[in-house]
KEKE-3310 file (N, C-alpha, C; in steps of 0.2 Angstrom, whole numbers, plus 5000, padded with zeros to 4 digits):
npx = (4194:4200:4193:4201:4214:4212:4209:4221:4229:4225:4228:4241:4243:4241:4252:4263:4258:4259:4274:4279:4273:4278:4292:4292:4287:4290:4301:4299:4317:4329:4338:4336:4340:4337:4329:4339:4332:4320:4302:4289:4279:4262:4255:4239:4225:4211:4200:4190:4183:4193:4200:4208:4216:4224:4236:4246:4247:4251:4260:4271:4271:4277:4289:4298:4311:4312:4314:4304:4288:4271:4255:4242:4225:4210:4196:4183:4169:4167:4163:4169:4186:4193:4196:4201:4215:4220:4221:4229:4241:4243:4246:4259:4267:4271:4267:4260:4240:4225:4206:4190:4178:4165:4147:4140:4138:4122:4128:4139:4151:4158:4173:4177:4175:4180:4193:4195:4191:4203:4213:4209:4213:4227:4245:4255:4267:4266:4255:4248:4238:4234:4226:4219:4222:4236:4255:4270:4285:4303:4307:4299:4293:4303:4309:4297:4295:4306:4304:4293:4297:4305:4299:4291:4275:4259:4249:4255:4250:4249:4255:4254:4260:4252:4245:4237:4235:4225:4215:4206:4209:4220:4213:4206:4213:4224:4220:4216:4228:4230:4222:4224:4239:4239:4229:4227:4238:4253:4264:4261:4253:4260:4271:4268:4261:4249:4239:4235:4222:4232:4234:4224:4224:4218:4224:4235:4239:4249:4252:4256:4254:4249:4245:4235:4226:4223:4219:4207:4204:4195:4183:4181:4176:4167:4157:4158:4159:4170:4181:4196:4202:4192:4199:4214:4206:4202:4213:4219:4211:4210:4226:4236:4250:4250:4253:4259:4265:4279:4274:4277:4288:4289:4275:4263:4248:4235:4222:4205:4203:4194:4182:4169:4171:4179:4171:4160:4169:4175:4163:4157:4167:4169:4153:4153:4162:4154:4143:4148:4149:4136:4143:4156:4153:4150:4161:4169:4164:4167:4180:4183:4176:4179:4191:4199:4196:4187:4200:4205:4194:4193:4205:4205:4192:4199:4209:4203:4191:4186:4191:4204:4212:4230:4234:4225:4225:4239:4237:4229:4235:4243:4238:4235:4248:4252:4245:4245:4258:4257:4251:4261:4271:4267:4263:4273:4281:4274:4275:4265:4258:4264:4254:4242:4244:4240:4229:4221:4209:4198:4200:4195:4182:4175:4178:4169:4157:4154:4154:4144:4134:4135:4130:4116:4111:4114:4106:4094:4094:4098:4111:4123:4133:4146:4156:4147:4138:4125:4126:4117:4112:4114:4125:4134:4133:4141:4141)
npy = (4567:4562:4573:4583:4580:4579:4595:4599:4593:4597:4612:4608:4606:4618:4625:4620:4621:4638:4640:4634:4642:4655:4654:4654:4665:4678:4693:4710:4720:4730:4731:4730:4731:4747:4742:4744:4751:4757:4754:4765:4767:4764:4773:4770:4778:4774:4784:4790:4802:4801:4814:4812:4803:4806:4813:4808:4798:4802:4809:4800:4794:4804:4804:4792:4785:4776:4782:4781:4786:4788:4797:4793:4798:4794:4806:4800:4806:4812:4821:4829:4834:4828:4829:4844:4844:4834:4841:4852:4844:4842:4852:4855:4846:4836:4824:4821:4817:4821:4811:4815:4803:4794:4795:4779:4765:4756:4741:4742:4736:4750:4751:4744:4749:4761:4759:4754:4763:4771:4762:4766:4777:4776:4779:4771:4755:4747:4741:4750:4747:4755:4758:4774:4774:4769:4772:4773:4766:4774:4765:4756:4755:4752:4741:4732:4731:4725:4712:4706:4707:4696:4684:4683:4687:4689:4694:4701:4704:4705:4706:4722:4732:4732:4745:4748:4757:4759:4753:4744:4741:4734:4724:4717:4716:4712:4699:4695:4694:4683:4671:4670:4670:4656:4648:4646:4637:4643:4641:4631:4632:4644:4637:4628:4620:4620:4634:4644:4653:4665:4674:4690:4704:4722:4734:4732:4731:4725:4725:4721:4730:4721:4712:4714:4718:4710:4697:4706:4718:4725:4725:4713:4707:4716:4718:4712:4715:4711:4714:4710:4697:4694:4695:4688:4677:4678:4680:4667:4659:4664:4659:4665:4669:4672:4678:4681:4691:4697:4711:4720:4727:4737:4745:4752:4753:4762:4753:4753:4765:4768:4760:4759:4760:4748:4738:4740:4738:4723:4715:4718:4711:4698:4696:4694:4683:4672:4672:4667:4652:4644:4635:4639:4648:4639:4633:4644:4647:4635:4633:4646:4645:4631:4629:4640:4647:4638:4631:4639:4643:4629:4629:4636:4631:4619:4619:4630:4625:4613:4598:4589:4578:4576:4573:4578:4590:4595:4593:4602:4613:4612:4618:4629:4636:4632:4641:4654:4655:4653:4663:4673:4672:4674:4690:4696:4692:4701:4711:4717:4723:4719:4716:4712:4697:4693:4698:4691:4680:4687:4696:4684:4681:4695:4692:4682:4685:4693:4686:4679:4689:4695:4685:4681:4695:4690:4678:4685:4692:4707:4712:4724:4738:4750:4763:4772:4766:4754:4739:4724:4705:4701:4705:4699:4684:4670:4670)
npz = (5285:5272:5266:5267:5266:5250:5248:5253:5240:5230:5233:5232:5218:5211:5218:5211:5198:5198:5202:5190:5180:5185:5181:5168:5163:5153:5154:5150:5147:5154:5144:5132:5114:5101:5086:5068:5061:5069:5071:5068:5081:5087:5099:5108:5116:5124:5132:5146:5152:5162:5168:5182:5179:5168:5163:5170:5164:5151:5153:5155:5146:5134:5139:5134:5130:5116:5099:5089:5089:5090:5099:5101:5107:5112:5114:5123:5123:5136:5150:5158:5162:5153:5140:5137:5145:5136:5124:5129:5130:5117:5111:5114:5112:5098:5095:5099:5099:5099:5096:5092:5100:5091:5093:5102:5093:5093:5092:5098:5111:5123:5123:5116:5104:5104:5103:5090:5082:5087:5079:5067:5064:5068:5062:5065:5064:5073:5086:5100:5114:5126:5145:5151:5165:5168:5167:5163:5162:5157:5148:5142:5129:5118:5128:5126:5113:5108:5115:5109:5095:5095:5102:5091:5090:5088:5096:5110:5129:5145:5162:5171:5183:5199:5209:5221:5232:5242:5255:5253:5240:5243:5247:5240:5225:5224:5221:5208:5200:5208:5208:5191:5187:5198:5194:5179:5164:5161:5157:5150:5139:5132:5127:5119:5104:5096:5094:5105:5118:5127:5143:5143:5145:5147:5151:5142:5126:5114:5097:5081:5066:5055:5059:5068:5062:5051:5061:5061:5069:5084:5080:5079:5091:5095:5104:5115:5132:5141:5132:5130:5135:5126:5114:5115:5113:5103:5094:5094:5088:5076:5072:5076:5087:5105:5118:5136:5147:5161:5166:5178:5182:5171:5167:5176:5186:5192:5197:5198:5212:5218:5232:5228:5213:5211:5214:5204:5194:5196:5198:5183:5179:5183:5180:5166:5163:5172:5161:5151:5154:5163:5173:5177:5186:5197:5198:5204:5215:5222:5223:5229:5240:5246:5245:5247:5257:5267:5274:5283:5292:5299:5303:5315:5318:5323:5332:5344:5344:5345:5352:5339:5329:5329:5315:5309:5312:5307:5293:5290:5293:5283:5274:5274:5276:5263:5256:5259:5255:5243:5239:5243:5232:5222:5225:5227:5216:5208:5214:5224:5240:5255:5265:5259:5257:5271:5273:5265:5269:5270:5259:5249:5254:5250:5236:5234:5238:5226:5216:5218:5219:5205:5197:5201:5197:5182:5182:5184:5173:5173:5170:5166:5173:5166:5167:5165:5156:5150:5151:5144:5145:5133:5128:5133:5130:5123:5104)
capx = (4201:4198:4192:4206:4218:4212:4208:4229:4233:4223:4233:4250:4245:4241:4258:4267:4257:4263:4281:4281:4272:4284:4299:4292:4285:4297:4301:4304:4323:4331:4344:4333:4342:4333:4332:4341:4326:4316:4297:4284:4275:4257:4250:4233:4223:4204:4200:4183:4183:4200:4205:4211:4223:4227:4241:4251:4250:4253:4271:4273:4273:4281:4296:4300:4316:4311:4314:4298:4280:4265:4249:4234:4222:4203:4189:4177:4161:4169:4160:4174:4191:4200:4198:4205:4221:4225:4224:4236:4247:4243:4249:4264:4271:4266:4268:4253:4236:4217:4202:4182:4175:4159:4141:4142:4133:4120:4129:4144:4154:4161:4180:4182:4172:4187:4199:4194:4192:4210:4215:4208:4219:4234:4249:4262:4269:4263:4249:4249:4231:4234:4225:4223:4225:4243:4262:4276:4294:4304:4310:4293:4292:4309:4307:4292:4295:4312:4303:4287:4301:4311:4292:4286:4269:4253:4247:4257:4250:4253:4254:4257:4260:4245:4250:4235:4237:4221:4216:4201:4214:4225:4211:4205:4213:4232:4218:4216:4235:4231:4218:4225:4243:4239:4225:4230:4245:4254:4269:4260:4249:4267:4275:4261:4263:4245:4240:4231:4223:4233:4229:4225:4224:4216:4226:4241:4237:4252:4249:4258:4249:4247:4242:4229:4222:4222:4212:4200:4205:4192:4178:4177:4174:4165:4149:4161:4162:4177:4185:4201:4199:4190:4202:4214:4203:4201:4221:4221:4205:4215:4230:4240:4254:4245:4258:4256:4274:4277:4274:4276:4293:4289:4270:4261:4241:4230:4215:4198:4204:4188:4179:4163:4175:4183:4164:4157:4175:4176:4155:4157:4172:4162:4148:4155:4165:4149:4139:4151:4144:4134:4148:4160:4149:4152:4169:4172:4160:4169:4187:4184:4174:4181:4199:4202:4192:4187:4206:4206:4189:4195:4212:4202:4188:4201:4214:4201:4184:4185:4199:4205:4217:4235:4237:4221:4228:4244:4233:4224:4241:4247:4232:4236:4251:4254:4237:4250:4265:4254:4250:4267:4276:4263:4263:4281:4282:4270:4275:4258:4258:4265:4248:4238:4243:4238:4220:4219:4202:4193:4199:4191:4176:4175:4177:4164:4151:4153:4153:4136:4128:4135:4130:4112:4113:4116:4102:4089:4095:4098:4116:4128:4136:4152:4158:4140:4135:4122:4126:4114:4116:4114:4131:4142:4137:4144:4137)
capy = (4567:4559:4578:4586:4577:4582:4599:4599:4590:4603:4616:4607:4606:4624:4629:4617:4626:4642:4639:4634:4647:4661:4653:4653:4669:4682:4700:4714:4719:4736:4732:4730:4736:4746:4739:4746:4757:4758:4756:4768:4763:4771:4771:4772:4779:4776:4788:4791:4803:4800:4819:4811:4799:4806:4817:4805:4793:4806:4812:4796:4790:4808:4802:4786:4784:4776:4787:4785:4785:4794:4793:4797:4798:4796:4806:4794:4808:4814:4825:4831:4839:4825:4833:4848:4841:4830:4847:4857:4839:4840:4859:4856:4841:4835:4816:4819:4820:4818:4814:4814:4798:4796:4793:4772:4762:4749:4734:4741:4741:4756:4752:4739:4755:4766:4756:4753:4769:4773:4759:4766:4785:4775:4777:4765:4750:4742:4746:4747:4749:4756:4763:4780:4775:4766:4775:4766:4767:4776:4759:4756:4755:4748:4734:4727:4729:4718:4705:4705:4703:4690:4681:4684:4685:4692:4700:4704:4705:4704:4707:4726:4730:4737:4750:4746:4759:4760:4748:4741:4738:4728:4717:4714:4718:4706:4693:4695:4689:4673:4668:4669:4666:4652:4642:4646:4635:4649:4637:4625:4635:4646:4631:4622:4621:4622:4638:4645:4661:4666:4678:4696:4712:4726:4740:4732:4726:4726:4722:4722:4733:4719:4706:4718:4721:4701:4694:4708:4723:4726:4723:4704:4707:4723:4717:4711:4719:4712:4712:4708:4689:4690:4696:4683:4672:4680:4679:4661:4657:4665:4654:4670:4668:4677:4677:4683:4695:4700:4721:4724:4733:4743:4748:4752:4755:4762:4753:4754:4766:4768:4754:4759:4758:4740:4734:4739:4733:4717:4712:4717:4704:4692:4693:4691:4676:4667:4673:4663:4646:4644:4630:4644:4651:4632:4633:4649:4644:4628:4636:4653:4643:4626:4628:4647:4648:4634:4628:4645:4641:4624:4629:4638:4625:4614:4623:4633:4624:4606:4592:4584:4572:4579:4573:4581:4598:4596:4592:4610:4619:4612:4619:4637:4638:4634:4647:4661:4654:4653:4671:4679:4671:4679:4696:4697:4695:4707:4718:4719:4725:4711:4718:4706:4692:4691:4700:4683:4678:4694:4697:4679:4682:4700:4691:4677:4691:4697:4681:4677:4695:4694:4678:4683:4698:4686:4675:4686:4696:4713:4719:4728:4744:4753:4771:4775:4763:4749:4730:4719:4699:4699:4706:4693:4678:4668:4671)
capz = (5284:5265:5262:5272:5262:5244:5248:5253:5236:5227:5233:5232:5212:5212:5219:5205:5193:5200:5200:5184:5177:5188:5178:5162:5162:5152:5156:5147:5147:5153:5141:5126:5109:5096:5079:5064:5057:5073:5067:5070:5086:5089:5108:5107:5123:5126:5137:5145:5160:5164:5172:5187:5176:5160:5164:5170:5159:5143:5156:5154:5137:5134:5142:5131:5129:5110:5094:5083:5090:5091:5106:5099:5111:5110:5120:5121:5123:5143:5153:5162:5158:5150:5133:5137:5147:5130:5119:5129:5129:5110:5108:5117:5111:5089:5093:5104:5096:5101:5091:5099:5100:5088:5097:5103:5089:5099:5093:5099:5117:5124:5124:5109:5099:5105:5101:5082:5081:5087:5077:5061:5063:5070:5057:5065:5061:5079:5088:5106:5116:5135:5146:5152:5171:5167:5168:5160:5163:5152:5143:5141:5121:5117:5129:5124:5104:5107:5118:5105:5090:5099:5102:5087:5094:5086:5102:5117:5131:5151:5171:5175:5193:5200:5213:5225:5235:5246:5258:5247:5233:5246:5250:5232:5219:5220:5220:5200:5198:5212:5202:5186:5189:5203:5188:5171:5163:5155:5155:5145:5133:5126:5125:5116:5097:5092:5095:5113:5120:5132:5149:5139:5150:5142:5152:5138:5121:5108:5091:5075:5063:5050:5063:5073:5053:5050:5065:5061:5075:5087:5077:5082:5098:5096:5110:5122:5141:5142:5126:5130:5135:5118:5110:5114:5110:5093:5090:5093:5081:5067:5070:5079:5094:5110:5126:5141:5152:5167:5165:5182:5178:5165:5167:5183:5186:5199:5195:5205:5216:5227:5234:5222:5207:5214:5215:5198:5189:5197:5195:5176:5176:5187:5175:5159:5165:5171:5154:5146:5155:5169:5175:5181:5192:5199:5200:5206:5221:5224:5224:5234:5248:5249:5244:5247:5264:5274:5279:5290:5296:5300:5306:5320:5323:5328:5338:5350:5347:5347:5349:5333:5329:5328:5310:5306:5313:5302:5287:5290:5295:5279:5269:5275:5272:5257:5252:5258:5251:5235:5239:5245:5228:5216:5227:5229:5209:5203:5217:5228:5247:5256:5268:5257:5259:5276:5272:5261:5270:5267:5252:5246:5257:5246:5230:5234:5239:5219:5213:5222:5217:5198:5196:5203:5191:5176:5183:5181:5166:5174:5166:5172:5173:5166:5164:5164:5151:5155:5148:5144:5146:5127:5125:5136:5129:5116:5099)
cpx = (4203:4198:4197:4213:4218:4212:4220:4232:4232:4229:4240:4251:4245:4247:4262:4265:4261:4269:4283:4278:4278:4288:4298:4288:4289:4297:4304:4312:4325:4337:4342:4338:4336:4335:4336:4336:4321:4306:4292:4278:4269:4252:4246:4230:4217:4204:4192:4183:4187:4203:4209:4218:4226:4231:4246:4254:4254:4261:4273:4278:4276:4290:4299:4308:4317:4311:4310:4292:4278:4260:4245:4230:4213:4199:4183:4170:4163:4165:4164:4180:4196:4201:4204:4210:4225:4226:4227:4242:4249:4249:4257:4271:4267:4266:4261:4246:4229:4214:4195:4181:4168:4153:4142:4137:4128:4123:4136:4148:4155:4166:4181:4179:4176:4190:4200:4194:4199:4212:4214:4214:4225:4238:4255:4263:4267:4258:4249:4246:4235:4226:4225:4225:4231:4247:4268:4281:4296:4307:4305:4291:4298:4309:4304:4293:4302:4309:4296:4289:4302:4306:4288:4280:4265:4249:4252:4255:4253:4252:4256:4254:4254:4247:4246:4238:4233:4220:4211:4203:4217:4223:4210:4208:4221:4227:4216:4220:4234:4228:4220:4232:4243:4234:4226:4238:4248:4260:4269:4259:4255:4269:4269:4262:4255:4241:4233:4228:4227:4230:4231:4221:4224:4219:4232:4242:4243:4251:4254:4255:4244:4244:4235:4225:4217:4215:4206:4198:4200:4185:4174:4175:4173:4159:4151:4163:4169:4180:4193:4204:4197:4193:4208:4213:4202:4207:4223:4215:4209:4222:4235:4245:4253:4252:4256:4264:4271:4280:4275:4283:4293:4283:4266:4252:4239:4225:4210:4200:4200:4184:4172:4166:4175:4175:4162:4164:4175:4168:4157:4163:4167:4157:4148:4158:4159:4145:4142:4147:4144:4140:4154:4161:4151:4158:4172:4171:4164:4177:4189:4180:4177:4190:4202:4199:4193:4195:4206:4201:4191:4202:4209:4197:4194:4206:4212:4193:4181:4190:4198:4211:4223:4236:4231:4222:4234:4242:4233:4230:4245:4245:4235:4242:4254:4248:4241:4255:4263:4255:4256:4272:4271:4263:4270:4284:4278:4269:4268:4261:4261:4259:4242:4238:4240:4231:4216:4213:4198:4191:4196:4184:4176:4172:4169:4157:4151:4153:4146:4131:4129:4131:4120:4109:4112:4109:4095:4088:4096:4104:4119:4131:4143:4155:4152:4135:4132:4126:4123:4116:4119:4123:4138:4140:4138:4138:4139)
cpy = (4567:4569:4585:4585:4580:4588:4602:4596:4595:4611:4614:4608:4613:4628:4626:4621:4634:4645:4639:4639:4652:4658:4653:4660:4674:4688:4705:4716:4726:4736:4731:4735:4737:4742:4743:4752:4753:4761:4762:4763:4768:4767:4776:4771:4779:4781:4792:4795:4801:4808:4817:4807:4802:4810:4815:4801:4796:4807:4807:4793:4797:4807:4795:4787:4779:4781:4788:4780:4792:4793:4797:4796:4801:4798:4804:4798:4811:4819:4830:4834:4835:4827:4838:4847:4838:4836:4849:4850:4842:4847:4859:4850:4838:4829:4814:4821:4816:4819:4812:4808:4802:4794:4784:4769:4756:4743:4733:4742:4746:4755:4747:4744:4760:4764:4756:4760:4772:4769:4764:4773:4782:4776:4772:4759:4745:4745:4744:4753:4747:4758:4769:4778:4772:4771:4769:4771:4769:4770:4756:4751:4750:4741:4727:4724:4724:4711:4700:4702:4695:4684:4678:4683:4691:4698:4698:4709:4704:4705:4716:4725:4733:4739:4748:4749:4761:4756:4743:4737:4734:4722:4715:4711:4712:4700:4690:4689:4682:4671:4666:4666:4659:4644:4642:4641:4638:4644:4630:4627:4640:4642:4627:4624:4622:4630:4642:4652:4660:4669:4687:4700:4717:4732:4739:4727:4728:4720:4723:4725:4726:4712:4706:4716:4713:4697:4698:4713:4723:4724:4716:4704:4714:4722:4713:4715:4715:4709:4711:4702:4689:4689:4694:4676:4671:4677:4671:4657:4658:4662:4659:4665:4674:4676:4682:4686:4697:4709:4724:4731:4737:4748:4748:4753:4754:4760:4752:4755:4769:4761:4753:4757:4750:4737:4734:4734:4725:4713:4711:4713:4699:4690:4691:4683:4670:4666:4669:4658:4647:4640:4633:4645:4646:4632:4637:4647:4641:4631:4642:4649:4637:4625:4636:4649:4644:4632:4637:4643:4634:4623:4633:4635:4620:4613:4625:4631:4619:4600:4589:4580:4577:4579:4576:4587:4598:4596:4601:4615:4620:4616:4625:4640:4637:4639:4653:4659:4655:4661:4676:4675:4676:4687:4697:4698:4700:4713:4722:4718:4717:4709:4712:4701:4692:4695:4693:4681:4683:4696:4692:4682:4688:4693:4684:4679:4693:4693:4681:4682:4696:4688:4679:4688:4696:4681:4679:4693:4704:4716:4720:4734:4746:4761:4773:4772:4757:4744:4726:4710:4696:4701:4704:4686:4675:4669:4667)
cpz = (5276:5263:5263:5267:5253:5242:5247:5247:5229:5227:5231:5223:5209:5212:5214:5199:5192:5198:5193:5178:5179:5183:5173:5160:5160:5154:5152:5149:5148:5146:5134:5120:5105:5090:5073:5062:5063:5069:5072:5076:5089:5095:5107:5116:5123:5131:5138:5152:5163:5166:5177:5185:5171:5160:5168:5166:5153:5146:5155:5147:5135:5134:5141:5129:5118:5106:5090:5084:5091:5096:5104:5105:5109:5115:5119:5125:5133:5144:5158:5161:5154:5144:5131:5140:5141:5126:5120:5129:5121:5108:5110:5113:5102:5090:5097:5101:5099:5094:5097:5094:5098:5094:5095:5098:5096:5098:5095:5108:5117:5122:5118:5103:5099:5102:5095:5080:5081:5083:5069:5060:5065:5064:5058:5063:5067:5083:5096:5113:5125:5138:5151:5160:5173:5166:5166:5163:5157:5148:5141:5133:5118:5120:5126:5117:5103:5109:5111:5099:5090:5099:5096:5088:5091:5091:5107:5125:5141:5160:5172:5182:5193:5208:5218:5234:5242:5249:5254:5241:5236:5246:5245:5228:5215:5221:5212:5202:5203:5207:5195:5187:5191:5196:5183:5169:5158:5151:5148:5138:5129:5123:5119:5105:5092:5094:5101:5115:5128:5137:5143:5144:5148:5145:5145:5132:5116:5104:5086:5071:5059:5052:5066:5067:5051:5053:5063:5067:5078:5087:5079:5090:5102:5103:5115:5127:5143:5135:5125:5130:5128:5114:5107:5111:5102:5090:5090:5089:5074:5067:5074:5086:5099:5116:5130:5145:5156:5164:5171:5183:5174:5165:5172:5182:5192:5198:5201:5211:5220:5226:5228:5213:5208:5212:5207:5192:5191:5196:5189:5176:5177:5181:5171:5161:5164:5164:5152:5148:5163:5174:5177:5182:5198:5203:5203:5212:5224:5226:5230:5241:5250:5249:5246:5254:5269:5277:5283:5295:5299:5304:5312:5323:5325:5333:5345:5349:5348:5345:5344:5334:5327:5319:5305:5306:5308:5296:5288:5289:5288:5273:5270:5274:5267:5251:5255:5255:5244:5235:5239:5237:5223:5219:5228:5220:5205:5210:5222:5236:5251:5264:5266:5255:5265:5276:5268:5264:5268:5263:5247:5248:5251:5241:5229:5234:5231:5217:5212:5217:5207:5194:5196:5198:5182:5178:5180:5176:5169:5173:5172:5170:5171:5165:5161:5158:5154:5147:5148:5143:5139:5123:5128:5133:5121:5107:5092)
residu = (UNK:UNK:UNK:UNK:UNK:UNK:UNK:UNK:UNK:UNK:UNK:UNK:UNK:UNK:UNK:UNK:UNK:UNK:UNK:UNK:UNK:UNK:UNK:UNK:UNK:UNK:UNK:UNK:UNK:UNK:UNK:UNK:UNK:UNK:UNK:UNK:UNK:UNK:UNK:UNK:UNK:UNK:UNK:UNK:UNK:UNK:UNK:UNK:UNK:UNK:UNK:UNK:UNK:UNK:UNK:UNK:UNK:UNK:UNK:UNK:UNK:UNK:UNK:UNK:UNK:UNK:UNK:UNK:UNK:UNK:UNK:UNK:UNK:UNK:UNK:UNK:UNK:UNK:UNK:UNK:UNK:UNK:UNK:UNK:UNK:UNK:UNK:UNK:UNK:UNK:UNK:UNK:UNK:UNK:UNK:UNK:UNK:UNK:UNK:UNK:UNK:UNK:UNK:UNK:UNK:UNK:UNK:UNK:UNK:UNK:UNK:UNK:UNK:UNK:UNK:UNK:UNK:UNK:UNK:UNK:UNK:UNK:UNK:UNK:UNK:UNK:UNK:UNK:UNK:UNK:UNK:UNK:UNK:UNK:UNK:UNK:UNK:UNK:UNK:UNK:UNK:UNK:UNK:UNK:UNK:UNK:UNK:UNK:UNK:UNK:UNK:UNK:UNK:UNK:UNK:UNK:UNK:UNK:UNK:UNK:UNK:UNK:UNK:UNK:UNK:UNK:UNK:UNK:UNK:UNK:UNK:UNK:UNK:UNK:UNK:UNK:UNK:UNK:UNK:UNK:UNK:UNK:UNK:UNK:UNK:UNK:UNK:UNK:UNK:UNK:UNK:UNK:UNK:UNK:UNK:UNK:UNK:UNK:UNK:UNK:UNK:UNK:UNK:UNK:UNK:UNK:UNK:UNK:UNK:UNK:UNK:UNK:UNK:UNK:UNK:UNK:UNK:UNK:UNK:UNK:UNK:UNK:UNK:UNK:UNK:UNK:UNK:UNK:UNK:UNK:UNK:UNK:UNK:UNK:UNK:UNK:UNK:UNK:UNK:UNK:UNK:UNK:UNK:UNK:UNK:UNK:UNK:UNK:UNK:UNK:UNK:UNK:UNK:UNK:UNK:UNK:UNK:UNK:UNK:UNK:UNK:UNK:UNK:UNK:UNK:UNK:UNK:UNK:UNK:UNK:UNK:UNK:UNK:UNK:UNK:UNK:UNK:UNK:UNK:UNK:UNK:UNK:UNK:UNK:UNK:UNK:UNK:UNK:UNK:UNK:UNK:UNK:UNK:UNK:UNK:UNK:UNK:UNK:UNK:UNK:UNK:UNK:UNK:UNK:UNK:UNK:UNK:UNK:UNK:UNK:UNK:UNK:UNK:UNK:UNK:UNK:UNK:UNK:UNK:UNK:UNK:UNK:UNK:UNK:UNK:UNK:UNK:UNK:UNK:UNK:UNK:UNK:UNK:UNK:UNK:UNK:UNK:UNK:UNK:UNK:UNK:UNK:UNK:UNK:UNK:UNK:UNK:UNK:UNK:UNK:UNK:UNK:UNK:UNK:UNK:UNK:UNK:UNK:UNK:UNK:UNK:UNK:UNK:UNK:UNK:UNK:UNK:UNK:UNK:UNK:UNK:UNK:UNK:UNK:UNK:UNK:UNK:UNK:UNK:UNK:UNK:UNK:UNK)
# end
């Protein structure tokens, strides 16, 4: 009962976090004005074998309702058509330009070696790293550069929706946002006067020119697999304001839309995590099986497999539902199926099978895989 009880006190803190993140989280603004002398704003595109995405995105950012940007666009060495899809963009439209990605140095990522690289050709006054499987709204640009203003925030990152349109993505993929939403204290660490990394989400990194240039752009966390987290990290090392919005209104993304995708993206998160310290490998364990799991298990052992005490059932009942109430506030604000909330066992179970196997991975040094590039353990942990 004693572990019935804590288990429900854990959640009940969870959902307080919760709430008060939701409330303190900003949102871009349909009603955003420009500025007097609107600055140059350059959307920079890694793009690595991107044909199936990269023509939406370009319609998209085409369709800005802002008056002075540019979208450079990098093909990052593709095998496929995306090259030729950004030149006829290019020809059609002069705000739009590609350049080819050089051969990857070994000391460098894939995508924090693109990004420097667009960062170096960019001419705008703010720099703002998508990527190619994202679609904005046409207030897209304006929004953000008033909420960024208003902020004044070194990096600006955030939550876009995630479209999760397969049944794969249902189960998984709104479990990101539990996670992070549900543990993180966004409400504290904004609020907080010495200065924090927030949550950074590498489909949408705005920067300042003179801020991106400062911390030391990409460069610092050139041999991180997820260099987004790092890069966070980096902006509040240099003394920077990092914040975290909700995106779901202005920027959309279909990420890891087959099951094979979903599996290699979510390990290569999984394993960078753990690389950092062994201890939250620990923790994942301990939350996805004791706190995200057994009350279901539990709510079933003791309804139809063995009598318990009434206020032992009520405990359980209590457990369960506030692990969907947790669920249905976070997918109702970030716009995920209202399907997955009630996959919530499976999609844990999932995520606890990659934990297991990244974790394993990480144990006995075998790397991980991205956009056909291998990772070794050398280039997740701290340095």
């Amino acid at each position: 009962m004693v572990y019935q009880i804590v288990i429900a006190s854990i959640l009940g803190l969870i959902l307080v976090n919760l709430i008060l993140n939701l409330k303190s989280i900003r949102t871009p603004s349909t009603r955003a004005r420009l500025p007097d002398k609107p600055p140059l704003i350059s959307v920079l595109v890694p793009a690595r074998n991107e044909e199936n995405n990269i023509d939406n995105c370009l319609e998209s950012l085409r369709s800005q309702d802002y008056p002075n940007f540019e979208v450079v666009v990098l093909d990052d060495n593709s095998v496929d058509n995306t090259a030729a899809i950004v030149a006829g963009y290019a020809q059609r439209d002069n705000r739009i330009r590609m350049i080819r990605g050089k051969p990857l140095p070994d000391e460098w990522a894939g995508k924090p070696f693109a990004c420097q690289q667009l960062a170096e050709e960019a001419k705008g006054d703010w720099f703002l790293f998508v990527d190619a499987d994202t679609v904005h709204a046409s207030h897209m640009l304006r929004s953000v550069l008033a909420l960024a203003m208003q902020l004044k925030t070194s990096m600006l990152s955030g939550f876009p929706r995630q479209l999760n349109r397969s049944l794969p993505q249902k189960i998984a993929v709104p479990l990101i946002y539990f996670v992070i939403v549900g543990w993180v204290p966004l409400w504290w660490i904004h609020r907080s006067r010495s200065k924090m990394a927030s949550i950074a989400i590498g489909q949408f990194l705005f920067f300042s020119r003179e801020e991106y240039w400062r911390i030391g752009g990409h460069e610092v966390v050139k041999a991180r697999i997820l260099d987004d987290i790092w890069m966070g990290i980096e902006v509040a090392r240099a003394g920077g304001r990092h914040v975290a919005v909700d995106l779901s209104s202005v920027v959309f993304c279909d990420m890891y839309p087959t099951a094979l995708a979903m599996w290699h993206g979510l390990v290569r998160c999984i394993y960078s995590v753990v690389a950092i310290t062994p201890l939250l490998l620990f923790v994942l364990i301990f939350f996805a099986t004791f706190v995200y799991i057994a009350p279901f298990y539990w709510l079933w052992n003791g309804f139809f497999m063995s009598p318990t005490p009434l206020i032992w059932r009520a405990t359980v009942i209590s457990q369960v539902v506030l692990i969907l109430l947790i669920r249905w506030l976070i997918d109702a604000r970030f716009k995920a199926p209202t399907l997955s909330v009630w996959l919530h066992p499976l999609g844990i179970s999932y995520i606890l099978i990659i934990v297991l196997y990244a974790a394993w991975r990480w144990w006995i040094g075998a790397g991980v895989s991205w956009k056909e590039r291998e990772y070794t353990e050398e280039e997740t942990v701290i340095k």
